[in-house]
C-alpha positions in Angstrom: -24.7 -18.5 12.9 -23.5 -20.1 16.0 -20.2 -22.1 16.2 -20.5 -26.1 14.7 -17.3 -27.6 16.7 -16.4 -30.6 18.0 -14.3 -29.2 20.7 -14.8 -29.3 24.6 -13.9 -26.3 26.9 -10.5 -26.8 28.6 -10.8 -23.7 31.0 -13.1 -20.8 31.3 -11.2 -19.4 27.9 -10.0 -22.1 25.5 -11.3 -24.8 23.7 -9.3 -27.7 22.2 -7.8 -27.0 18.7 -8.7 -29.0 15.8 -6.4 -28.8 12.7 -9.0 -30.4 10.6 -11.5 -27.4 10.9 -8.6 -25.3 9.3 -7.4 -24.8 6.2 -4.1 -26.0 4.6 -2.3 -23.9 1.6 1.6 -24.4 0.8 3.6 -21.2 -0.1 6.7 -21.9 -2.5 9.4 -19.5 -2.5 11.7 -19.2 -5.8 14.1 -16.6 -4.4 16.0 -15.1 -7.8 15.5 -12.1 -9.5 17.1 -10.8 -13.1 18.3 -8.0 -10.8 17.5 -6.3 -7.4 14.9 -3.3 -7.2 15.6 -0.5 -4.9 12.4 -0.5 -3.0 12.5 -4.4 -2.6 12.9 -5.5 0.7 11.7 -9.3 0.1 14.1 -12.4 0.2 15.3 -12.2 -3.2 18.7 -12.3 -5.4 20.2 -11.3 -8.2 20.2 -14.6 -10.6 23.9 -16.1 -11.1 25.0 -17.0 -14.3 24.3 -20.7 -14.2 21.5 -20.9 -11.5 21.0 -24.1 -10.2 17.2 -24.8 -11.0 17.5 -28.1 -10.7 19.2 -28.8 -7.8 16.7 -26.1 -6.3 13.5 -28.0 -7.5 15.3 -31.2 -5.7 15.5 -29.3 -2.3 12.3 -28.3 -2.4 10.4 -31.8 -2.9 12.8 -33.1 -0.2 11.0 -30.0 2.0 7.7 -30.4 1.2 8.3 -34.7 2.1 9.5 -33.6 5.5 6.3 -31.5 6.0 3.7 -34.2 5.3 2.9 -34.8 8.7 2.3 -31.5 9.8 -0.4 -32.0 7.2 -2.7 -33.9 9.2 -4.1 -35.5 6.5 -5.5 -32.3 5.1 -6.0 -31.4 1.7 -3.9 -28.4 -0.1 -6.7 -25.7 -0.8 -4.1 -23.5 -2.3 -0.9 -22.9 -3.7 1.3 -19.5 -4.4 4.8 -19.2 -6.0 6.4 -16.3 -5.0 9.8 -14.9 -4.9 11.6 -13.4 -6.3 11.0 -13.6 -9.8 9.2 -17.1 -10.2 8.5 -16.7 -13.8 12.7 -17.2 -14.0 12.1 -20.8 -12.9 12.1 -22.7 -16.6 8.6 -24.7 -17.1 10.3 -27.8 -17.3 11.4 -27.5 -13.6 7.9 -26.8 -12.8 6.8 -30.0 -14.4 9.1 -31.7 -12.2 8.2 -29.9 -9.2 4.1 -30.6 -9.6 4.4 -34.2 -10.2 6.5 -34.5 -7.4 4.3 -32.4 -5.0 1.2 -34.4 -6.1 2.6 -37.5 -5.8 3.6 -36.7 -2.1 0.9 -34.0 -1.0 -3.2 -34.4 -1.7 -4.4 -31.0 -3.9 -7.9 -30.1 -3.5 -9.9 -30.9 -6.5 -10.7 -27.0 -6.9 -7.3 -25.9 -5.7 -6.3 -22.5 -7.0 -2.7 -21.9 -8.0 -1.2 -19.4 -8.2 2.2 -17.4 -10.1 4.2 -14.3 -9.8 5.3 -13.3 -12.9 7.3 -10.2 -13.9 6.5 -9.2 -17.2 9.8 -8.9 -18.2 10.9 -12.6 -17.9 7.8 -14.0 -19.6 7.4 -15.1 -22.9 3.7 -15.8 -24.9 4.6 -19.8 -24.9 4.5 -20.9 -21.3 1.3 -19.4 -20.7 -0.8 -22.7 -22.0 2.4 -24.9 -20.4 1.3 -23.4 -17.0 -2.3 -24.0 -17.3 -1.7 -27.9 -18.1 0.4 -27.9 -14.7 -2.8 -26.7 -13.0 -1.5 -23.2 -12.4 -5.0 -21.1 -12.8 -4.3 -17.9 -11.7 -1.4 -15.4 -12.4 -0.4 -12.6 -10.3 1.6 -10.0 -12.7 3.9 -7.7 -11.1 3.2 -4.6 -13.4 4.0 -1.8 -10.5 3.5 1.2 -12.8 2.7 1.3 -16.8 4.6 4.5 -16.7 8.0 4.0 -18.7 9.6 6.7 -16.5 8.0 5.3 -13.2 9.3 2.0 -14.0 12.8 3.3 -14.6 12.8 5.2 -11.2 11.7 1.6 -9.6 14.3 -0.5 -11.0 12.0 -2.7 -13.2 13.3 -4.9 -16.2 10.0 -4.0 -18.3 8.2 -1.4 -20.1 4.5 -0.5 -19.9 3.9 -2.7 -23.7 5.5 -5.5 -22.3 3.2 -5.5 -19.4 0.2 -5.0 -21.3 1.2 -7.4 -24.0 2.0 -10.4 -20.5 -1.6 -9.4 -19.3 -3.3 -9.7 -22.4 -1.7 -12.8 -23.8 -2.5 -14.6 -20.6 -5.8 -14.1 -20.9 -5.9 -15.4 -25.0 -3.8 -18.3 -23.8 -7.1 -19.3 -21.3 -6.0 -17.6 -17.9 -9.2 -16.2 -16.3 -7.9 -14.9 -13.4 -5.3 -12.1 -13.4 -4.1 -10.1 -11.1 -1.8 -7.0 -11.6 0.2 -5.6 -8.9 0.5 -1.7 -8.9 2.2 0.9 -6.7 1.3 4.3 -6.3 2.9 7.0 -4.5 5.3 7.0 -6.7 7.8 9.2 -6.9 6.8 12.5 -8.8 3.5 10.7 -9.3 0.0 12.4 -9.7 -4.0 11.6 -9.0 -3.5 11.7 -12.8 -1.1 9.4 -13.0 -2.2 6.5 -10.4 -5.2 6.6 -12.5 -3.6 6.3 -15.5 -1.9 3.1 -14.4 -5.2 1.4 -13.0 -7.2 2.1 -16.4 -4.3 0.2 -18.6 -4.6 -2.5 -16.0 -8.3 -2.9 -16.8 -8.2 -2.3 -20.3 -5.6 -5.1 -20.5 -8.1 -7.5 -18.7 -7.1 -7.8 -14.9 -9.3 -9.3 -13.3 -8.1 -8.2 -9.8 -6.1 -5.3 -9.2 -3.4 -5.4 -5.6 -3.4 -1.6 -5.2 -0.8 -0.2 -2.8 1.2 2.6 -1.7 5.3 2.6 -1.9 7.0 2.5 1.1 10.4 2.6 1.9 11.9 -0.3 4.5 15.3 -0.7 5.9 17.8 -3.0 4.0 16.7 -1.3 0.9 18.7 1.0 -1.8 15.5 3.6 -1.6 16.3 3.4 2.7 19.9 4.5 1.9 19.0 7.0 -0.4 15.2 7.6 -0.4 13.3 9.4 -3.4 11.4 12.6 -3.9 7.9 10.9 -2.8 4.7 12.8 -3.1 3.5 14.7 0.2 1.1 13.5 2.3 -2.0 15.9 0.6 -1.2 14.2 -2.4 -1.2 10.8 -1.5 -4.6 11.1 -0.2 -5.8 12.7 -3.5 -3.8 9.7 -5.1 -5.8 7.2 -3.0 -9.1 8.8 -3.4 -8.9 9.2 -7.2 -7.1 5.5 -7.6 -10.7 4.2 -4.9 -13.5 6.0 -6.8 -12.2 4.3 -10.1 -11.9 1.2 -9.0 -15.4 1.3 -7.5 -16.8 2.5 -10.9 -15.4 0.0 -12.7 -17.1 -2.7 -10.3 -14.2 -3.6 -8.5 -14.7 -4.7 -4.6 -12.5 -3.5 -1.9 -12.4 -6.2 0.0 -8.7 -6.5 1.6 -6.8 -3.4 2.9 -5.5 -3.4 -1.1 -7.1 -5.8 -2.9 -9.5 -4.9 -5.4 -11.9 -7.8 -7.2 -13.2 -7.1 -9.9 -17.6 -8.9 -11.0 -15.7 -11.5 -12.9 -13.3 -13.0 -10.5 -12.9 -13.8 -6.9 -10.8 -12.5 -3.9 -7.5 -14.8 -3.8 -8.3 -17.9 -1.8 -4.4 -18.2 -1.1 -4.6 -14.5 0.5 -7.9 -14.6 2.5 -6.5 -18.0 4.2 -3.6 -16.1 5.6 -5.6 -13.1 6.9 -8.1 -15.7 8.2 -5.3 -17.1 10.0 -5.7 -20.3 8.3 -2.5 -23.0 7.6 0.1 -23.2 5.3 3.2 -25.0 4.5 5.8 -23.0 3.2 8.9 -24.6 1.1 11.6 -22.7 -0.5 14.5 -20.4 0.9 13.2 -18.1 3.4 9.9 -19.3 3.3 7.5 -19.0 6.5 5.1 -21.5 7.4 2.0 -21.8 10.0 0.9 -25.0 11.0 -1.6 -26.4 14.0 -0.8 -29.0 15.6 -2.7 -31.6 17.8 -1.1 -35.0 18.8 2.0 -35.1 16.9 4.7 -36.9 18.2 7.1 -34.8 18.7 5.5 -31.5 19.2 2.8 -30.1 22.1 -0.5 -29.7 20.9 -1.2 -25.5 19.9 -0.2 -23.5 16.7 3.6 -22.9 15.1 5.5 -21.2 13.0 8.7 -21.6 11.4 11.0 -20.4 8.9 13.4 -21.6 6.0 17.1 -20.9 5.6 16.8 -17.5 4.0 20.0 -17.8 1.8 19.7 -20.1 -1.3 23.3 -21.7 -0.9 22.1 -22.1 2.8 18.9 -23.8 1.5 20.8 -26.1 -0.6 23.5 -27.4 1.8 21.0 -30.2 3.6 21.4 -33.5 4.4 17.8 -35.1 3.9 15.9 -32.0 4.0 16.3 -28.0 4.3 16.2 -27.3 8.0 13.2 -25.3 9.6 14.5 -22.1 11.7 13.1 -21.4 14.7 9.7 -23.9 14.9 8.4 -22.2 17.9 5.1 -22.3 19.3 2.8 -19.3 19.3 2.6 -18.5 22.8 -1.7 -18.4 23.8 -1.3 -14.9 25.5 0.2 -13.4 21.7 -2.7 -15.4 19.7 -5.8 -12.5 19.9 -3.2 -9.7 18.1 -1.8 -12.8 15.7 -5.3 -13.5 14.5 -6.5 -10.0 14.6 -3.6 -8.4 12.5 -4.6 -10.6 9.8 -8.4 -10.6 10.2 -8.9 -6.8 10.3 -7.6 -6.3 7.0 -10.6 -8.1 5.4 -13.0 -5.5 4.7 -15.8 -8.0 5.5 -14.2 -9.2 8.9 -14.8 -12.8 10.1 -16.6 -14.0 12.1 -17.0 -15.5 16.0 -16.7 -19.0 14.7 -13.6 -18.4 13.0 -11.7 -17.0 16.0 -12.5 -20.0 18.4 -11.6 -22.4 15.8 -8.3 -21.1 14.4 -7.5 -20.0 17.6 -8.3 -22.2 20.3 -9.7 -19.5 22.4 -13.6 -18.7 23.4 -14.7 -15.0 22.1 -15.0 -13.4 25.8 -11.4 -13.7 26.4 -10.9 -10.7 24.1 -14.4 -8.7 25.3 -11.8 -6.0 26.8 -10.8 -5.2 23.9 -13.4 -5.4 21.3 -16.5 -3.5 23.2 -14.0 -0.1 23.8 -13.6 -0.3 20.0 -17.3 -1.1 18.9 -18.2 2.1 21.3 -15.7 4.2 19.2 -17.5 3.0 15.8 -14.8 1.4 15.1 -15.5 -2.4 15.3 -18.7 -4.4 14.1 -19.2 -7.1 17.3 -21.8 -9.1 17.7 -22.6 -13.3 18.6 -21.7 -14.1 15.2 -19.7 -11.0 13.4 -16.6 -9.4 14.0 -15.8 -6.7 11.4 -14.5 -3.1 11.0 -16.6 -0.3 10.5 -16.1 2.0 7.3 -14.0 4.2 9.8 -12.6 1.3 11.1 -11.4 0.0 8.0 -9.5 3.6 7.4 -7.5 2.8 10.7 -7.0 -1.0 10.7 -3.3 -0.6 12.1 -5.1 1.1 15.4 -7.5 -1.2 15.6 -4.8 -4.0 15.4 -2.6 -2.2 18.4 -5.5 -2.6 20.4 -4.8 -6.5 20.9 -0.9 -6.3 21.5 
């Protein structure tokens, strides 16, 4: 399929950018947690006694109103809360916060929306409360259904409580679940990764984010790191945990995200690794946004930040400040959009890199014909995609286009 565009080469290697061709989502950040986990090296913090929700929600309408330009006039395809702890925020704030969004913002008439919830901050009641605000999809962030596992990790819940969220989603008339779950645990087995993925199904998930502990700086694990399995047993782990998944019908179709015949990949997720747009809005959140005849900015693609600290976030004057809106320089753009792309089993494709990009498909030739010669890369007028080898290696294949 060749490339529909309206743009008109510049030079021999770019083409002029678009922003309506691309995708918008807006990312929400609730940044408090009931406590700290010791592997956890995302912006969260431990919830204060009287946490100020409200004041919170108010700060981040008065962010999203100072992003509605860099909409273009686009639509909001999709939405994801994250945190944090998300499912802490109380539903009446989240009323507030969707009329306010949708009053300001224009949501897709088949957005998807979606919410982190820990299973140990949920109750059965909400669920339906959630659905009437439009939120259709829940990401559950079960990690292990191993009581001792779950200990070892810092986690508020037991395995029946995260059964009991999963399944009581699903009779409240949620339809598209996904449960998050670690393995490589430590003292883990084959045995016991698989254990965890069979509850997950046999609670309903309907989509399964499959990935392997590891331990980052700024974390209580870094300072004093568990007994983790060796390195012969993580690949029998990731074997065993791949050929179950594939029997029970579900797709491997991001580095590790599993979809299951009943449900679809999250459209939030593939945007990002299709290097689409999105807003982001809430402390420490990170945004990417194109740009063509604003104002105040050059025409090209940006990203920027959010205070990261919540008392920073809510000391504004008319809006939370964006940290460092910088322009992503044109040189740095092929290894931007290919560290996302690559981890989509499926690839993309030629038409996506010229338009989200700005750049024609021969200015990274160099770098794509070495690879496709190495069976590593899928590349042809239309396709650009890993190989089943490739897809084992995706982090070489990405160093390729520094």
């Amino acid at each position: 399929m060749a490339c529909v565009t309206p743009y008109k080469p510049m030079n021999e290697h770019s083409l002029i950018l678009d922003p309506a061709n691309i995708p918008l989502s807006l990312y929400i950040h609730i940044p408090w947690c009931v406590k700290k986990c010791p592997y956890c090296d995302f912006n969260s913090h431990a919830l204060p006694e009287s946490a100020p929700f409200a004041d919170y929600v108010t700060a981040l309408l008065a962010d999203a109103r100072s992003q509605v330009a860099l909409t273009g006039g686009r639509a909001i395809q999709s939405v994801f809360i994250g945190g944090g702890t998300p499912s802490l925020l109380p539903i009446e704030q989240y009323r507030v916060l969707f009329l306010g969004l949708r009053e300001m913002l224009s949501f897709a008439d088949d957005i998807e929306i979606t919410l982190e919830a820990n299973p140990g901050t949920l109750e059965h009641a909400p669920f339906a409360d959630y659905l009437a605000l439009g939120i259709n999809r829940l990401s559950v962030g079960v990690q292990s259904f191993d009581d001792g596992a779950l200990t070892t990790l810092g986690r508020i819940h037991r395995h029946d409580e995260a059964v009991n969220a999963i399944k009581n989603a699903k009779q409240a008339g949620f339809t598209r679940i996904n449960a998050d779950l670690m393995h490589g645990l430590p003292n883990q087995t084959a045995t016991l990764a698989v254990r965890d993925i069979d509850m997950a199904l046999s609670a309903g998930a309907t989509h399964i984010s499959w990935y392997q502990l590891t331990i980052e700086p700024n974390t209580a694990f870094y300072r004093s790191p568990p007994d983790l399995p060796c390195d012969d047993e993580l690949e029998r782990i990731e074997d065993a945990g791949r050929e179950r998944l594939l029997q029970a019908g579900f797709a491997n179709y991001e580095v590790s995200a599993w979809v299951g015949r009943d449900d679809e990949p999250c459209r939030h997720n593939v945007n990002y690794w299709q290097f689409g747009d999105y807003l982001a809005i809430g402390a420490g959140g990170h945004g990417k946004v194109t740009l063509r005849g604003h104002d105040d900015y050059p025409d090209g693609i940006y990203r920027y930040a959010k205070s990261r600290l919540p008392k920073d976030y809510l000391n504004y004057d008319n809006a939370p400040k964006m940290v460092g809106f910088e322009r992503v320089a044109d040189e740095s753009l092929p290894f931007e959009f290919m560290m996302n792309a690559l981890r989509l089993a499926d690839g993309t494709t030629t038409c996506t890199f010229e338009e989200r990009t700005g750049l024609l498909i021969s200015t990274i030739d160099n770098e794509l014909l070495p690879l496709q010669h190495q069976g590593l890369m899928v590349f042809h007028p239309d396709i650009i995609s890993p190989t089943k080898m490739g897809f084992k290696y995706v982090n070489h294949l990405v160093r390729a286009f520094l």
